[in-house]
N, C-alpha and C positions, 0 to 999 in steps of 0.2 A: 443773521442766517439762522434756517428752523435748523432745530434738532432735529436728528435721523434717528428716529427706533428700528430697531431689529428685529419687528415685528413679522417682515416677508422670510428672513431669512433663518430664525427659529422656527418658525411652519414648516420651512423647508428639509429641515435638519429633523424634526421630527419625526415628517414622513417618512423621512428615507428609512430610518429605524423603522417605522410598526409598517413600511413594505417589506422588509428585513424580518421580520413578524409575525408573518401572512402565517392562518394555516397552524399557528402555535393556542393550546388548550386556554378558552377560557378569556383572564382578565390580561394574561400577557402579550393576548394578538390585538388587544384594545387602548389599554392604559398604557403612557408612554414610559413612566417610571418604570413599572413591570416588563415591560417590551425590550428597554432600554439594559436591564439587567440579565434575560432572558436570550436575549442578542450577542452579547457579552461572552455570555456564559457558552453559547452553542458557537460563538467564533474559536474559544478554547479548546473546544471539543473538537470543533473541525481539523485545528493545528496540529493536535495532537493524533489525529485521528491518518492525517496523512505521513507521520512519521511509521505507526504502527501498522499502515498497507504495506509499507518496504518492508518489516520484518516479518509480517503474517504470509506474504507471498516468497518470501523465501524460505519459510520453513515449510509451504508445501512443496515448493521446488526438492529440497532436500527429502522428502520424504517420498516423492514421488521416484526420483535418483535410489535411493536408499532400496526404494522396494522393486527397481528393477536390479538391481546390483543382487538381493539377495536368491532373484531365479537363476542369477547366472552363478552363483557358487562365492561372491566376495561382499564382504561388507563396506560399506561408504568412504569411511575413511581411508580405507587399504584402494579403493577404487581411484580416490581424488588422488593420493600419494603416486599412483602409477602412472594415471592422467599426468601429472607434473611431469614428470621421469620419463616420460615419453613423448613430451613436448609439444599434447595434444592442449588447443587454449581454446576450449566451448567454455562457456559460461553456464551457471547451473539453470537457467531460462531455457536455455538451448537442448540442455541434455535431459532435463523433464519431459521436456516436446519429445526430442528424439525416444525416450524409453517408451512414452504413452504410445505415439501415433507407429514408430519404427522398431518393434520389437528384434527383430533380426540387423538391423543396422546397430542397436544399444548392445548388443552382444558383441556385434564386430570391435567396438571399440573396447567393450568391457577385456575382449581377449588382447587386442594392444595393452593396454593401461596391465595384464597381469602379465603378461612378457617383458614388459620394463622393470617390474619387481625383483 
């Protein structure tokens, strides 16, 4: 029986790297070793990269929260403690929305949350 080389199926493996590639400066959207580390390296980035969306979008939530709390007279944390204590459960997604687009509803609650105080 002939020996089977791996010759279709390394071509194939390759490409999929330097399509992975595409669009990258230079020698590393070309050569497969440069490609192959470059691909690597921007998988790591990517991974990492979607950890640091959860955190970077919650600290504009918080900040967005924070600076409608301080039109109405109370700082962030004294707001979320009275939220708790008054048994209101928005998520800080919700209550960014709410301050941006609902100015007078974000007060309405901000005066619950200081009545549970």
């Amino acid at each position: 029986m002939a020996r089977v080389k791996g010759a279709m199926m390394t071509r194939k493996r390759r490409n999929k790297t330097l399509k992975l590639a595409k669009g990258y400066f230079g020698a590393k959207s070309k050569h497969f070793k440069m490609a192959k580390q470059a691909v690597m390296k921007s998988g790591q980035y990517a991974y990492i990269g979607r950890k640091q969306r959860k955190r970077d979008f919650r600290r504009l939530w918080i900040t967005r929260i924070s600076a409608g709390c301080k039109l109405n007279g109370i700082n962030y944390s004294q707001f979320m403690n009275g939220l708790k204590k008054a048994g209101i459960d928005l998520n800080r997604k919700m209550l960014s929305e709410i301050a941006i687009n609902d100015p007078a509803g974000f007060t309405a609650i901000v005066e619950k949350a200081k009545a549970a105080l």
